[in-house]
matplotlib code that plots the C-alpha trace (Angstrom):
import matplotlib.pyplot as plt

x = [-74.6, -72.8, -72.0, -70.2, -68.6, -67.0, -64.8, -63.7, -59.8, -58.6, -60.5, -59.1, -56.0, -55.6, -57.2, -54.2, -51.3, -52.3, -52.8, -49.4, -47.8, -49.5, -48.5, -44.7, -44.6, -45.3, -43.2, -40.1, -41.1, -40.9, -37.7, -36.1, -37.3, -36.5, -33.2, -32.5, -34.1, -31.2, -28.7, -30.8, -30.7, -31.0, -29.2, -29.1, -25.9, -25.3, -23.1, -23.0, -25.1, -23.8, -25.4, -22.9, -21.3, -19.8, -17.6, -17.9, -15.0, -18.0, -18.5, -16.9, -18.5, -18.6, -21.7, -21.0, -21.3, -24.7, -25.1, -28.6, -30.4, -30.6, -32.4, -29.9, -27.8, -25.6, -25.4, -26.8, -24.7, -26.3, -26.0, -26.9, -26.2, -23.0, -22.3, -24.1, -22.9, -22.5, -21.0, -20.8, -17.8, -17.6, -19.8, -18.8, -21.9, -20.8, -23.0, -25.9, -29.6, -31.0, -30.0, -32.1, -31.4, -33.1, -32.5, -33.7, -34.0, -35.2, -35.7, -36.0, -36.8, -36.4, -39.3, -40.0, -37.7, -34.6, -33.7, -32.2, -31.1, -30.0, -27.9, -26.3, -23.4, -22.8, -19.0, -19.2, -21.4, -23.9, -27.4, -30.3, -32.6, -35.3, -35.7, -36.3, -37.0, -40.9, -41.6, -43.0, -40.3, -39.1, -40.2, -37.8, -38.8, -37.9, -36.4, -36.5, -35.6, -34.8, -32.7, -32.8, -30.9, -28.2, -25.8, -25.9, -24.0, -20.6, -17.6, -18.1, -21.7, -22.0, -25.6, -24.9, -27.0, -26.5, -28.2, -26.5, -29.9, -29.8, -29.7, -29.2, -31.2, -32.1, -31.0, -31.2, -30.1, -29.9, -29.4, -29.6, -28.0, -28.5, -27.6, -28.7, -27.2, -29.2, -27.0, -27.3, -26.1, -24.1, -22.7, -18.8, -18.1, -14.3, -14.7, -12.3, -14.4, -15.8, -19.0, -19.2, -20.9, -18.4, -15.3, -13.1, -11.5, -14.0, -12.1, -9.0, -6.1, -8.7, -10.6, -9.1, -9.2, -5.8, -3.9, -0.3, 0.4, 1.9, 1.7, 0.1, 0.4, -1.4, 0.2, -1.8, 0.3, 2.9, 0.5, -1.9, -5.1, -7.1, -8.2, -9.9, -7.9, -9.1, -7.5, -4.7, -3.1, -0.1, -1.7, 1.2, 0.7, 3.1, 4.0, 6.5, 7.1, 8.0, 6.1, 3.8, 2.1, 1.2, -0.6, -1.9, -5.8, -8.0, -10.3, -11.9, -13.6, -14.1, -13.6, -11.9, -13.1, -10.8, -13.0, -13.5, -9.6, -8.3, -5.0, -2.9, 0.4, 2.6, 6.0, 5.7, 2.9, 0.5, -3.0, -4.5, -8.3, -9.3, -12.9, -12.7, -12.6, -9.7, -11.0, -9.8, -5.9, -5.3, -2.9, -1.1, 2.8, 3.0, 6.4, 7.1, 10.0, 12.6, 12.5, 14.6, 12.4, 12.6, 9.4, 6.7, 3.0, 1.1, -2.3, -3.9, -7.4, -10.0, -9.0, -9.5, -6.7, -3.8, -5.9, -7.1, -3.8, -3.2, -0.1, 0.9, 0.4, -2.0, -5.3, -7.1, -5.5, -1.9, 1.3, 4.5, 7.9, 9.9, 12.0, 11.4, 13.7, 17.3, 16.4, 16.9, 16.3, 13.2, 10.6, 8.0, 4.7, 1.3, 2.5, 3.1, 7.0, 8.3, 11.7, 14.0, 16.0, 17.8, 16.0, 12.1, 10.3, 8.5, 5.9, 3.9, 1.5, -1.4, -4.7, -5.7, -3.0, -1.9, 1.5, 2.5, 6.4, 7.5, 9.9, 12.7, 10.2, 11.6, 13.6, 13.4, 16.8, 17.2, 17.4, 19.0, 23.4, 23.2, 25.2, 27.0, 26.7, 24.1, 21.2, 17.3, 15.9, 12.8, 11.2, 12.8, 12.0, 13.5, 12.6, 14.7, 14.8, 16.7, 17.4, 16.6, 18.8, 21.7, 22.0, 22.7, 26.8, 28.6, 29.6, 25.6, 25.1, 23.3, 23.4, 21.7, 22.2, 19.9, 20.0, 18.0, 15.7, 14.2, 14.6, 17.4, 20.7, 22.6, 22.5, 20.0, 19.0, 19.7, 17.7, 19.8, 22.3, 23.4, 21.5, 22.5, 21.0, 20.6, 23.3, 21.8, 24.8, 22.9, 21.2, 20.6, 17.6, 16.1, 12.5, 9.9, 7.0, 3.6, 0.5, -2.7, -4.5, -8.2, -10.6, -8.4, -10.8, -12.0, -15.2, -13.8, -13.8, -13.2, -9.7, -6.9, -7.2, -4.9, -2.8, 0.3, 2.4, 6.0, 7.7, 10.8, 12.9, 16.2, 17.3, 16.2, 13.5, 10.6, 12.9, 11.3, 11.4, 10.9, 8.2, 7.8, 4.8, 4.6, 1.9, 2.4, 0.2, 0.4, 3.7, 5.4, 4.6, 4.2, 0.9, 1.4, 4.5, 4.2, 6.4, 6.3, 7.5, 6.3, 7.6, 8.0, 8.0, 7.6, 5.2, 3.2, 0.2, -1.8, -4.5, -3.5, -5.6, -4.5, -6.6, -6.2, -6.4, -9.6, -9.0, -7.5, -8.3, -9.8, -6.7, -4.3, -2.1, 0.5, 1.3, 4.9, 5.9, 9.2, 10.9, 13.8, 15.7, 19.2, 22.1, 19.9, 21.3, 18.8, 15.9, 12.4, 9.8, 6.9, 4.0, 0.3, -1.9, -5.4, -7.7, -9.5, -12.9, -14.3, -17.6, -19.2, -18.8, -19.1, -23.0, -24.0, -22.0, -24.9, -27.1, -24.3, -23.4, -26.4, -24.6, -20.9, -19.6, -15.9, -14.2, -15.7, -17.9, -21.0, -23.8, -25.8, -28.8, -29.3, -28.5, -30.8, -33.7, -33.0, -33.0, -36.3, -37.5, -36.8, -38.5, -41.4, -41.7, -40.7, -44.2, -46.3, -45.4, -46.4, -49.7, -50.2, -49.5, -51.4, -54.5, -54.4, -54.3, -57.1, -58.7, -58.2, -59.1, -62.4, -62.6, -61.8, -64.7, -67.3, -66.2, -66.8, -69.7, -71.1, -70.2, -72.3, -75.4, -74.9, -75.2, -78.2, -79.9, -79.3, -80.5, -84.3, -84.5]
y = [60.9, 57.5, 56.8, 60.4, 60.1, 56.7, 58.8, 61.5, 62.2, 61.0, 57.8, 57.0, 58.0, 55.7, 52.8, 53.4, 53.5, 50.1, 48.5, 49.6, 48.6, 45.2, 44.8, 46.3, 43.8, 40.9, 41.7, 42.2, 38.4, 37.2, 39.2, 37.5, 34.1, 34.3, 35.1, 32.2, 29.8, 30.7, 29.1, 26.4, 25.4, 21.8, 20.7, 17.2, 15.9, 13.0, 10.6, 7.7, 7.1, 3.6, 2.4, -0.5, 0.7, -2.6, -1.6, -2.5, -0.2, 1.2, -2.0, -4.8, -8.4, -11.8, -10.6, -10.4, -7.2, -8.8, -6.9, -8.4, -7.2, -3.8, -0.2, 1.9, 0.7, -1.1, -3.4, -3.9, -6.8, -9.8, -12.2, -15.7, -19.1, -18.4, -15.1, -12.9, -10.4, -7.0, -4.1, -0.5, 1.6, 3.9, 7.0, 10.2, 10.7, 12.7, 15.4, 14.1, 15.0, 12.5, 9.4, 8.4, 5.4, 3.9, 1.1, -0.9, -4.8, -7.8, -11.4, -14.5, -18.2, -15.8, -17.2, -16.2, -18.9, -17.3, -14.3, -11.4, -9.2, -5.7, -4.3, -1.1, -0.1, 2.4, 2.3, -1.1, -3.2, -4.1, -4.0, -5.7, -3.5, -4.5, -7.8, -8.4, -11.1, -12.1, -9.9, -10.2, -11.6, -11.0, -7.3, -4.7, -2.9, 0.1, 0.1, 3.1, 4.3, 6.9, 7.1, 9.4, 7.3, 9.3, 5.8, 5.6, 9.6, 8.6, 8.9, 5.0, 4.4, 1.4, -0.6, -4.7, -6.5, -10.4, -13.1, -16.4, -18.1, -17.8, -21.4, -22.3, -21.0, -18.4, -14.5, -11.2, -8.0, -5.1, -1.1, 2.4, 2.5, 6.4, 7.0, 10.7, 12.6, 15.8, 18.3, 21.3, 23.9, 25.7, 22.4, 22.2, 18.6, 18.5, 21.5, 24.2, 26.9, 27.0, 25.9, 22.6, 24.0, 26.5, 24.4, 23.7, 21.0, 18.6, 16.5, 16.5, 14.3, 11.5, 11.3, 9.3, 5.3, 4.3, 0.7, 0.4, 4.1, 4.9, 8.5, 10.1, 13.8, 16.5, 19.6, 22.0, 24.3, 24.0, 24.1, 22.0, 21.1, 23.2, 26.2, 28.0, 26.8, 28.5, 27.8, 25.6, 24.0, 21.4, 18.7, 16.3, 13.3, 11.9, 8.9, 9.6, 12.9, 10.8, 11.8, 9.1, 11.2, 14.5, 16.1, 19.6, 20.9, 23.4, 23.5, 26.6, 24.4, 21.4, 20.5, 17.8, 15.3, 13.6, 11.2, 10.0, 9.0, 5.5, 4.4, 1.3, 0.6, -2.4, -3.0, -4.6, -2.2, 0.9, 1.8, 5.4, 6.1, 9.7, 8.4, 10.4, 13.8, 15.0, 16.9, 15.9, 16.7, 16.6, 14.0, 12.2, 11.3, 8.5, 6.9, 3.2, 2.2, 0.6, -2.9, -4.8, -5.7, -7.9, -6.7, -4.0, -3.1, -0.5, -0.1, 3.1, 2.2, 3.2, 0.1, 0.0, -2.8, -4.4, -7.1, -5.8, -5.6, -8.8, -11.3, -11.2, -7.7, -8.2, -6.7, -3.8, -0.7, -2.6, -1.7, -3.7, -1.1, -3.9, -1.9, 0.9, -1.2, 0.4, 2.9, 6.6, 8.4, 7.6, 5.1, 6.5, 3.7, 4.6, 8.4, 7.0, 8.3, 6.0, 6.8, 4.1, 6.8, 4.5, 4.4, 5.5, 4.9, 7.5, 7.2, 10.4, 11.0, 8.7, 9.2, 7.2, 4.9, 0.9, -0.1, -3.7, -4.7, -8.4, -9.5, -12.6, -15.3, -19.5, -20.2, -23.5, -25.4, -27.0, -23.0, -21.5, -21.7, -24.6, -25.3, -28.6, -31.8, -34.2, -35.7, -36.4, -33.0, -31.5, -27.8, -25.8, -22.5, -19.3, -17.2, -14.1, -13.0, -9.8, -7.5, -4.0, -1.2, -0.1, 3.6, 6.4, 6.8, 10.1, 8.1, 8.4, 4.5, 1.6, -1.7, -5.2, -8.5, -11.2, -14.9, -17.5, -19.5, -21.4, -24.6, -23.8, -24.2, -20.7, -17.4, -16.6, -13.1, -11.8, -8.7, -5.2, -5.5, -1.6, 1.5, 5.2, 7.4, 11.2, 11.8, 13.9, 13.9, 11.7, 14.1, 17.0, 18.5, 20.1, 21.3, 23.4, 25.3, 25.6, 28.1, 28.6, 31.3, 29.7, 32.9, 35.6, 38.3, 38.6, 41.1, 43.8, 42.2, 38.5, 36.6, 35.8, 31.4, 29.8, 26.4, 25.9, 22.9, 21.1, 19.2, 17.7, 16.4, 15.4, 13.0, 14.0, 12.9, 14.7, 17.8, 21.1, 24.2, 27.8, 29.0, 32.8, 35.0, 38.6, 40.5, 43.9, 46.1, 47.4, 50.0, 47.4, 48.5, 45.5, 45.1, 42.1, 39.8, 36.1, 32.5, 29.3, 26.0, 23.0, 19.5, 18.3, 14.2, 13.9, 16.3, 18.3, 20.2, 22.6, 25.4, 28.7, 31.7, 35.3, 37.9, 40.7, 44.6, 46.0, 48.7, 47.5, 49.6, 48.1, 47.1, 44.4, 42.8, 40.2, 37.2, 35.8, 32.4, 31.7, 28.4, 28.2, 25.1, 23.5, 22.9, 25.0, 25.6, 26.7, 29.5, 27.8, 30.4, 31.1, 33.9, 34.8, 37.8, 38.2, 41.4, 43.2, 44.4, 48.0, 48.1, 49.0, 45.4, 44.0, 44.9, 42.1, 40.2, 40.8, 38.2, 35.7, 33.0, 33.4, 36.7, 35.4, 32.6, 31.0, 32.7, 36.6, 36.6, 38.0, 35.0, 36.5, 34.4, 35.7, 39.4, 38.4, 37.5, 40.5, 43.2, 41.3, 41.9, 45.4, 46.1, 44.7, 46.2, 49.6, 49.0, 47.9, 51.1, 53.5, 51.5, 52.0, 55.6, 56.3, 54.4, 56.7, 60.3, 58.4, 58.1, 61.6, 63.2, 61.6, 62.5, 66.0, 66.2, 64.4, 66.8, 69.7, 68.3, 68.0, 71.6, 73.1, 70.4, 71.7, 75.4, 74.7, 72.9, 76.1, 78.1, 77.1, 76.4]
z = [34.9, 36.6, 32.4, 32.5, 35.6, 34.5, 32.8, 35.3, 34.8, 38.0, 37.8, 34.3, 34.9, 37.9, 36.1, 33.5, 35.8, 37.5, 34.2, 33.3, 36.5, 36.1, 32.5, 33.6, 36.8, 33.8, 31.7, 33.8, 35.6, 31.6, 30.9, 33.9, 33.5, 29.4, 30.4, 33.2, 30.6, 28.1, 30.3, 29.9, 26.2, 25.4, 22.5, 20.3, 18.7, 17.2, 18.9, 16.3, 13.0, 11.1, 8.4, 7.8, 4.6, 4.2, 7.4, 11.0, 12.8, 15.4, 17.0, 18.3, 16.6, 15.4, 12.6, 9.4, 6.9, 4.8, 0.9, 0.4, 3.4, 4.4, 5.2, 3.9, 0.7, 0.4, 3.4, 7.1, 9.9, 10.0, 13.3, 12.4, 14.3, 16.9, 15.4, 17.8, 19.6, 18.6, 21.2, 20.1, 20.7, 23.9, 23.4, 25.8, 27.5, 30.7, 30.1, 28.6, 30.1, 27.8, 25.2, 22.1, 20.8, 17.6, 14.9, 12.3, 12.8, 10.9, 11.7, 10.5, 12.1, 15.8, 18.5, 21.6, 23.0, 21.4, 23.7, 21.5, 24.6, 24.9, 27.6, 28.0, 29.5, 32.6, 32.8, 34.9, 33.6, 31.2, 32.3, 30.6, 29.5, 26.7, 24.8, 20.8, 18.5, 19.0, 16.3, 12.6, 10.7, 7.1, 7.6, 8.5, 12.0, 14.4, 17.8, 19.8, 23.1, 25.6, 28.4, 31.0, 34.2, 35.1, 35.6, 31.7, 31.6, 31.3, 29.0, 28.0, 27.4, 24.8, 23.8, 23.3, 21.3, 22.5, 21.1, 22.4, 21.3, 18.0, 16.0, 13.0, 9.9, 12.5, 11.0, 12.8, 10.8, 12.2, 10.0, 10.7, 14.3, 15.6, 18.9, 19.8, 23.2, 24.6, 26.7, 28.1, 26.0, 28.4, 30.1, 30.3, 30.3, 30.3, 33.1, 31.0, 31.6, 27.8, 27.2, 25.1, 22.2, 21.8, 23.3, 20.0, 21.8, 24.4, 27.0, 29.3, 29.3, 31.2, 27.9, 25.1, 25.8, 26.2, 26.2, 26.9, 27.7, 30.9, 30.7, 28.0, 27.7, 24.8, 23.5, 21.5, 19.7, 22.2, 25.4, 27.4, 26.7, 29.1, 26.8, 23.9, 20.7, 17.1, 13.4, 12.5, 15.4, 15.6, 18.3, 19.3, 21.7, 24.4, 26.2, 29.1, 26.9, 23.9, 21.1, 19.5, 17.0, 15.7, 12.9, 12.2, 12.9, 12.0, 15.1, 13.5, 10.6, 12.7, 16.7, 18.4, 20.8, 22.8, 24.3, 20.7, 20.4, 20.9, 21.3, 21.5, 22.2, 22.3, 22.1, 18.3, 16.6, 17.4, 16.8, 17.0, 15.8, 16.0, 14.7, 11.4, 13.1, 11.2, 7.7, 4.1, 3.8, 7.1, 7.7, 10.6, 11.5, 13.7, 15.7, 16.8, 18.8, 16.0, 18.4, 16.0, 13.4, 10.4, 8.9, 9.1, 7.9, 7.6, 7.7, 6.4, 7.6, 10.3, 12.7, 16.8, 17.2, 15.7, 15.2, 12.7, 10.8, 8.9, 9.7, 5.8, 5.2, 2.2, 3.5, 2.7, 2.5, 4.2, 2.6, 3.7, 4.5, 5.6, 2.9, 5.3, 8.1, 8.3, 5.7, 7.2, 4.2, 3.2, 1.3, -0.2, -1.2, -2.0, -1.2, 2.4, 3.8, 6.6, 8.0, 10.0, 12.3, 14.3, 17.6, 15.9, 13.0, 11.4, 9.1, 7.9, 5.5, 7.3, 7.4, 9.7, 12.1, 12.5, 12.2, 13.2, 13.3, 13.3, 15.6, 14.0, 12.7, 13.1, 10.0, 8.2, 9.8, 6.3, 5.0, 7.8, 9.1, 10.9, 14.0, 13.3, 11.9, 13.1, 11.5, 12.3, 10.6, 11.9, 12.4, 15.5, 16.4, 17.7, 21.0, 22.0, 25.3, 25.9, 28.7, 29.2, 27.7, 29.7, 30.9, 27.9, 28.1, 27.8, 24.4, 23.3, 23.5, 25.2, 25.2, 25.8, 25.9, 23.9, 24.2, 22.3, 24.5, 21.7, 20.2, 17.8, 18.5, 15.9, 16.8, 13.1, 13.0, 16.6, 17.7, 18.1, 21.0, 20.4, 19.6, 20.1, 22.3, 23.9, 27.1, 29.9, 32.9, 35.7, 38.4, 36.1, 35.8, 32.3, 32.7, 30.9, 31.5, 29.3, 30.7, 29.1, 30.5, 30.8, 30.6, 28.8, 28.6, 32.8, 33.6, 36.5, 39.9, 38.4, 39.5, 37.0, 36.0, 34.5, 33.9, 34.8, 33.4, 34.4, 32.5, 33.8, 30.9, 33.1, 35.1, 38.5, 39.9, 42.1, 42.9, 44.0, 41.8, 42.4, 40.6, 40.1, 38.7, 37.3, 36.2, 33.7, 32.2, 28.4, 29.7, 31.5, 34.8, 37.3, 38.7, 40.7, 42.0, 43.3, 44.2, 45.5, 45.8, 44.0, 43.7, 40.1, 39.0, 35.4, 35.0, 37.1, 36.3, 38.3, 38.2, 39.3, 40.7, 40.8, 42.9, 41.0, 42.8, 43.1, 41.3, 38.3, 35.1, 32.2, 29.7, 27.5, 30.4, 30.5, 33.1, 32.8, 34.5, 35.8, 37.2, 38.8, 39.7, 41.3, 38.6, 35.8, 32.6, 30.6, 31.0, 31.3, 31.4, 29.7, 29.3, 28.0, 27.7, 29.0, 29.1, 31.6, 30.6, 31.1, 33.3, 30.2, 29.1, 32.1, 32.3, 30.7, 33.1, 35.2, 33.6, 34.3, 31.8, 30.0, 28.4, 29.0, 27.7, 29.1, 26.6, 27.4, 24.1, 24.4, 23.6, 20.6, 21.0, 24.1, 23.3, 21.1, 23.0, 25.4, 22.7, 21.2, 24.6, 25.0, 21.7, 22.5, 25.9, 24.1, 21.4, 24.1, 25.7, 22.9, 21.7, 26.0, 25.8, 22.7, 23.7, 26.8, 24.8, 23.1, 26.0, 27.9, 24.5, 24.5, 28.3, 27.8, 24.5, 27.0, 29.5, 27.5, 26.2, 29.7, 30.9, 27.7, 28.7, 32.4, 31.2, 28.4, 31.9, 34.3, 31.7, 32.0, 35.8]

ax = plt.figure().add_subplot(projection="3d")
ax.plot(x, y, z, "-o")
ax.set_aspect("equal")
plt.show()
């Protein structure tokens, strides 16, 4: 009887509905946690994998490229005697969680007593951190590490290899550098609101490593670089809003990283390394001040410095355009064009960027006009010290004076004392405006972002303009009407917020920007669309960034992993449900079964 009455409906049906609650309760804490995971995502990439193919443009050395010792063909660096130090470039960092670092060594003659140090860098200083050398020698070995101290998360990290003990007949060769960073995968290192892995441009204006520029400034396509950029893009780069370079991009195929760009800039040569991020055909122009020069070389190379550019022009991959020098139409060598337009030279075509000009060199007396009579001979040399340029005249020309503070006693080859220029009448201001709307597609109830930029191309300095905003929907109609006030130096750039109405309807809208200014003469305004999303859409808001990336794309790995999710909750159901008409099948049969025993028992009492 107590086996029968196991199986009473009310008791099985109970014992079902708290297994299924219990089983429900489980799988909606997994669904949750599954989905707070996916913001979670760690991802590798690698930051810098050198194998010394006879090149050393990732580090900064005294070793030498070595063609009969190596890991990976056809060469590995080898420090020997007082050549041995070996720093890597900067590596952006910011927003690792962790670093691998690994790489192949090999020594020879190296004791104990001959300290081969390693330090890495934290943006201040190098720290020591580990210690090689006392090792097996003539047998090539691994180095391996990870980092996971927050000080070493910056945009600069580098790993020194130092070895100031190293004697004669004393070798250490080092291959297969790989330096790994982990990040999260929604982390937003250059803060635009698009998550890194899909952020087609990383970094701000902060990022590139700069020497000589005063004020460098990034257009992409005409706007800043705060934003979500896709296909072919013209990227132009300013100094003072003087355009150093420019090429064209297709951040579709491939991304850029600015903190991956290096630039330097002198008044006789510049240097611009985009660390090979631009694809095959893509090719730079480049401009140099025309500083009266009487020669000029350029290097089509992956160089860091203009130290790397040779004094006679004859290195690898140099060409000389001192033919170039006065030339405004054009020389074309090695199907490089460089253009001498008075003020600039332009030289296009690059794929990478060094150009070195050479001021007046010291002239042989014997060779050069001579300023009198006089014996005795000798070697004396010329030094030109010249002024700044004057003010732009109405007439479209300033001027300079140059005197020779050298040895020599002629006037040889003087530097430019007059160059044309562009008039703007002194206290007139010329601006213009650039906004990139950061998040153009909002869920309902989110506020309006974007950047504003001004750009004051005039004379004036710091003056206030009036800045006006309008919002319209798709028939015109405005939705929402702003100004104010803000001062303006040479450029001035700013994040914006607009609370949009409550009851806004889903829709295409536009936001149009306005300034207005004292003695204006031309219209500076500008505009940019965005898109409000219905509440259909902005269900998966719900699950925050997991679903939503910056851009308003929904994340398909983890729609992914939530529809998985609700399939699997949907089977588990069924094989539930069918497992308990199983059951109250068998219960009703037993039942039955039980009833006709009952009646066959009555019947012989």
């Amino acid at each position: 009887m107590k086996k029968i009455e196991n199986f009473l409906p009310f008791k099985l049906e109970t014992r079902f509905k708290m297994k299924r609650l219990i089983l429900f309760l489980l799988l909606g804490i997994f669904l949750i946690s599954s989905l707070s995971l996916v913001s979670a995502i760690l991802i590798n990439t690698t930051m810098l994998n050198d194998t010394f193919d006879r090149v050393t443009s990732n580090w900064t050395t005294d070793c030498n490229i070595e063609i009969n010792q190596y890991v990976s063909a056809p060469s590995s660096i080898g420090c020997a005697s007082e050549d041995n130090d070996l720093v890597s470039i900067g590596l952006n960092m910011s927003n690792a969680t962790t670093i691998f670092i690994s790489f192949s060594y090999k020594i020879e003659g190296i004791d104990a007593n001959d300290d081969v140090i390693i330090y890495y860098y934290n943006g201040t200083v190098y720290n020591p951190i580990d210690e090689i050398g006392d090792d097996a020698e003539n047998t090539w070995l691994t180095y391996s590490s990870t980092i996971t101290d927050t000080q070493y998360f910056n945009k600069g990290f580098k790993i020194y290899i130092e070895g100031s003990s190293i004697d004669s007949e004393e070798t250490l060769w080092i291959d297969d550098v790989v330096i790994v960073k982990e990040y999260d995968f929604y982390s937003d290192s250059d803060n635009d609101g698009i998550p890194d892995v899909t952020d087609n441009l990383e970094g701000n204006l902060s990022s590139p490593t700069t020497s000589g520029i005063s004020n460098l400034n990034i257009t992409i396509g005409g706007n800043s670089t705060l934003g979500s950029f896709d296909n072919v893009q013209k990227i132009t780069f300013y100094d003072n809003n003087i355009p150093f370079m420019n090429f064209t991009h297709n951040f579709t195929a491939n991304k850029i990283d600015l903190s991956k760009v290096s630039i330097e800039k002198t008044g006789l040569s510049l240097v611009v390394n985009l660390s090979e991020q631009l694809a095959s055909g893509e090719k730079k122009t480049i401009y140099l001040d025309d500083n009266s020069f009487i020669s000029l070389c350029v290097k089509d190379d992956n160089i860091a410095s203009v130290s790397q550019i040779s004094s006679d022009c004859n290195g690898t991959n140099e060409t000389d355009f001192t033919s170039c020098l006065g030339n405004s139409t054009g020389v074309t060598i090695n199907n490089i064009t460089c253009y001498d337009e008075g003020l600039i030279i332009r030289i296009e075509n690059l794929s990478h960027s060094g150009i070195k000009g050479t001021h007046a060199s010291s002239p042989n007396p014997a060779s050069s006009p001579s300023g009198g009579g006089g014996g005795g001979g000798g070697v004396c040399s010329y030094n030109w010290n010249c002024a700044e340029w004057s003010i732009c005249t109405k007439e479209e020309k300033q001027t300079r004076t140059c005197n020779n503070i050298g040895t020599c006693s002629n006037g040889y080859n003087p530097p430019k004392t007059e160059q044309t220029c562009i008039y703007l009448t002194t206290g007139k201001a010329l601006f213009d405006i650039a906004l990139t709307i950061i998040k153009p597609q909002i869920p309902p109830g989110e506020a309006l972002t974007a950047k504003i930029s001004l750009i004051n191309f005039g004379n004036k300095t710091n003056p206030n303009v009036n800045v006006s905003y309008m919002i319209t929907d798709s028939n015109n109609k405005i939705i929402l009407r702003e100004k104010e006030v803000v001062p303006v130096g040479l450029q001035n750039e700013f994040i914006k917020e607009f609370v949009l109405p409550s009851q806004i309807n889903p829709g295409e809208y536009k936001l149009f920007v306005e300034i207005n200014y004292e003695g204006q003469e031309k219209e500076a305004a500008s505009q940019g669309s965005f898109k409000i999303l219905s509440k259909k859409q902005g269900f998966f808001s719900l699950t925050g960034n997991a679903i939503w990336d910056g851009s308003g794309k929904i994340n398909y790995l983890a729609m992914g992993i939530l529809l998985l999710l609700i399939i699997t909750l949907i089977i588990i159901y069924i094989l539930i449900k069918s497992k308990y008409i199983k059951k109250m099948r068998e219960d009703k049969k037993l039942r039955e079964e039980h009833k006709i025993r009952e009646k066959i028992k009555t019947m012989f009492i």
